[in-house]
Phi, psi and omega in degrees: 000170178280116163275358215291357185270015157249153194264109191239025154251142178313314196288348175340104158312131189266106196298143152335305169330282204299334172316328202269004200294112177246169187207177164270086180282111151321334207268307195244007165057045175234143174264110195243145176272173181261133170224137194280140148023262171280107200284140184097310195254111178264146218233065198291135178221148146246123158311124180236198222250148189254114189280081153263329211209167177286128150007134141235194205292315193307313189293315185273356154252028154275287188307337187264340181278326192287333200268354191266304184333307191315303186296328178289308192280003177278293197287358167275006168110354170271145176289137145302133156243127169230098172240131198232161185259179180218128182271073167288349179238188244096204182237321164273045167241299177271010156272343152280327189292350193256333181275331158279014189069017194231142174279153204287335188275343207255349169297306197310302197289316187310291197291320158334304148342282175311312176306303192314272209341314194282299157321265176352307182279013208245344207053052169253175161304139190254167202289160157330287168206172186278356193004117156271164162292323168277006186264031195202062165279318195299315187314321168313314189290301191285300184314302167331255186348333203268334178320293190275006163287340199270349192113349183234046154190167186217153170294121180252170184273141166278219201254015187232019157090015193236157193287154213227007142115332180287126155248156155206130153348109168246095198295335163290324159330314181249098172318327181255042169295134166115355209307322212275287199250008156044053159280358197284287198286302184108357196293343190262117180286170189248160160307187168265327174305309193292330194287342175281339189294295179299300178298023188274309200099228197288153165345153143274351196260059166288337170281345190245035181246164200266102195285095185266004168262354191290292201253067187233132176241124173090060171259168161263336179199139207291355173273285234291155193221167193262141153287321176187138215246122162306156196248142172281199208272317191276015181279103166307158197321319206276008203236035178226164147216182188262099189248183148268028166240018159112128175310104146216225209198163188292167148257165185328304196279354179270007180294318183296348198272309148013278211255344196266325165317293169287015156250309194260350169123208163291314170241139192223165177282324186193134164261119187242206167132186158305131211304326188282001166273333153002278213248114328212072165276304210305304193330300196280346166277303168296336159322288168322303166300313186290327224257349186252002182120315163352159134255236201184202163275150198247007195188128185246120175235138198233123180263156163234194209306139168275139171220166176207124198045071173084326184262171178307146177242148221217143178272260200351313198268007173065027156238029179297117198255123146002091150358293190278318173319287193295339176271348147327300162284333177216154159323125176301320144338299193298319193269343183281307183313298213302332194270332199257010205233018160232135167338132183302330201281347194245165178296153195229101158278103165298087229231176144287347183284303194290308189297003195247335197295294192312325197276312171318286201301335163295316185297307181319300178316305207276353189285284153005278178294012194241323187318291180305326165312297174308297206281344203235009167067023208185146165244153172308138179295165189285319182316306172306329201264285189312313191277349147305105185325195178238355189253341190234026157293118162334148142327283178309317168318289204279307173337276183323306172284336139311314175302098187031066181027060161288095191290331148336259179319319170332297189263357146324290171310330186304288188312321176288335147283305174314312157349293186295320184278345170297287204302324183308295174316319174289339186280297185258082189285340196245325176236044196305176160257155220258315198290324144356287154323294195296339175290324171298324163314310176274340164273301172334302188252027158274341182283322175329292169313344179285318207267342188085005196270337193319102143359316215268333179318135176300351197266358186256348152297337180278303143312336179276354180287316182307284188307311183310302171320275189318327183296297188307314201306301204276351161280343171291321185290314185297311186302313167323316186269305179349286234271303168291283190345297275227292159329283161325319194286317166317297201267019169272326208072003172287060188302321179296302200284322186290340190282306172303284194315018190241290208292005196258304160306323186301297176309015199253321196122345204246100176294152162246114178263119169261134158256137161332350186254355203109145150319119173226175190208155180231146157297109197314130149330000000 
């Protein structure tokens, strides 16, 4: 797919625009304005996905509101670091992979596989990088030791006094535990989104987080959480390893703490993920780190739930929908628009209305450019498009998207210039003014591009050269048999019938021609 719209010189200039960029912190339920670390440079860490099972819709509009969040600090002039993880080892990994026949490292990489595959087809960017979780054990090793030098986690011992592989976190120990989701005191009220949000209940991913309560043995307290989990009698050799707090394997949270370190440092800019992650994968992350010394993320961004006809949508409630299911049925445009055209913070109604929404707005968009396109003899280059600022953008446009990524104004202001530049055109179709058209022309899918959306982008021309192939593919073959009916009918002498099968194509659109070599046939002109 096309990356050119990240800016990959350091030096790379910070637009006017950003000054005014505010945003949302989970931590303090406040819309704040942003200001980065480092100036010029934003610093990203996202929960990306614990691969036992296939993609659904829930997963993936979390990775598509972070790739639009991404596009935006891209397009105000910052370098991005975007680093999202891969959960590869778990408890629900290697209990489907021992029920399937399968070894647990060779389930991860297949549905690993499946994600890119899905990301990919969705257009999003892809991150700076990637982490697996086993692939970052020794950092795992030393953050324990720094835990437990500090004093807030304790090793427990088996029964011959030796370290027995359970670390757990010790949470009485740290006074600002609760710090993120104020769960302890109760003291921080949530907005009315989150709190509505909350009252959904558990995660869509609740089947795939790694359930640190089935199995603890030698906790001090039932809030403490594991570090490193002792491995159980059915875990295989290749799925344990040898520290010095005894053979296991991580527990869940501390792979992010980990891994968000070893890219992004100590202190980073913005922590994302799924809303249901708050509580308490984030809790226990942030906790854990300030607790080994760390700093931490300086700003917590939350997508929330997809539902679909009022409820959460859920493997559990059995409306968990497929990747390949839905791109089966619709253009992946269609399905990236549908996800990406409501603001991350608020729940997403999964509906056929919206994707019918989605299918307008595309005829609507490609109408527009194709209209403009034709009168100004050229479309703006894909370079000109990516390399347009957020300072040479509308105004309402850049207003909206500063404002906590409202993508809603957002693509308000897109359609209110599409309006105007339709009506220049209806009035003066042969000579409007052009330099004019063209700036517009030229803003319209550079905001397109913000959303990841440009028609015009190679990877979604490319896809649509594919559905064009397939389509085609597939009239030939309907037409192919018409045309032997048609044949066959000839040589029955069954002349009415061989007339009709003509008159039924024609009326189709498919002209036919006989040759001597045989019928062949094209689309009437």
């Amino acid at each position: 797919m096309d990356t050119s719209s990240q800016p990959h010189d350091s030096k790379a200039s910070v637009s006017l625009a950003a000054a005014g960029l505010r945003l949302y912190d989970t931590a303090n339920h406040q819309v704040t304005p942003f200001s980065p670390i480092e100036p010029g440079k934003v610093g990203i860490y996202v929960c990306g996905a614990t691969v036992q099972s296939s993609p659904h819709i829930g997963h993936i509009r979390t990775t598509l509101a972070f790739d639009v969040i991404r596009r935006w600090l891209l397009r105000l002039g910052y370098q991005v670091t975007l680093i999202r993880n891969v959960t590869d080892i778990d408890d629900k990994i290697l209990t489907k992979a021992a029920a399937n026949g399968q070894r647990w490292w060779e389930r991860a990489y297949i549905y690993e596989r499946e994600f890119t595959h899905a990301y990919e087809t969705m257009g999003v960017l892809p991150p700076t990088y990637e982490p697996r979780a086993t692939g970052h054990i020794p950092e795992m090793i030393d953050l324990i030791q720094r835990i437990i030098d500090h004093g807030h986690a304790y090793v427990v011992p088996d029964e011959q006094g030796r370290p027995s592989g359970n670390v757990y976190f010790d949470v009485a120990s740290w006074p600002e535990y609760g710090a993120l989701t104020h769960q302890q005191t109760g003291t921080q009220p949530a907005d009315e989104q989150a709190a509505a949000n909350d009252r959904l209940g558990p995660s869509i991913d609740t089947d795939s987080q790694n359930n640190d309560a089935e199995e603890e043995p030698g906790k001090r307290d039932p809030r403490d959480f594991a570090l490193w989990k002792a491995p159980k009698p059915t875990d295989p050799p290749t799925a344990r390893w040898q520290t010095p707090f005894g053979t296991g394997r991580p527990g869940w949270h501390l792979e992010c703490s980990a891994m968000s370190h070893r890219y992004l440092g100590a202190d980073f800019d913005i922590h994302g993920g799924g809303l249901d992650l708050r509580f308490p994968h984030h809790e226990n992350e942030m906790a854990q780190s300030h607790a080994a010394g760390w700093g931490f993320a300086h700003r917590w961004m939350h997508t929330a739930w997809v539902t679909q006809k009022g409820e959460k949508m859920s493997k559990s409630l059995g409306n968990g929908l497929s990747v390949d299911q839905v791109l089966s049925q619709h253009p992946a445009w269609v399905v990236r628009y549908a996800l990406v055209s409501v603001q991350y913070r608020s729940m997403l109604e999964w509906s056929d209305q919206s994707l019918q929404e989605a299918e307008g707005a595309y005829e609507r968009i490609s109408n527009f450019m194709d209209r403009a396109g034709r009168i100004l003899g050229a479309q703006p280059e894909r370079a000109r498009v990516t390399g347009l600022g957020a300072d040479d953008l509308p105004k309402d446009f850049v207003q909206a998207m500063n404002d906590d990524i409202n993508v809603s104004g957002g693509l308000a202001a897109l359609y209110a210039l599409i309006r105007q530049a339709n009506a220049a055109m209806d009035a003066d179709s042969e000579t409007p003014d052009r330099k004019w058209l063209a700036n517009a022309l030229l803003q319209v899918r550079a905001m397109l591009d913000v959303f990841g959306l440009d028609p015009l982008d190679p990877h979604w021309a490319g896809a649509a050269d594919n559905h064009d192939d397939r389509a085609m593919n597939t009239l030939d073959a309907l037409v192919g048999q018409q045309l032997q009916e048609r044949d066959q009918a000839r040589k029955d002498h069954d002349f009415a019938r061989a007339d009709a099968i003509r008159d039924q194509l024609t009326a189709a659109g498919v002209a036919v021609a006989d040759t001597p070599a045989g019928s062949t046939w094209d689309l009437s002109r």
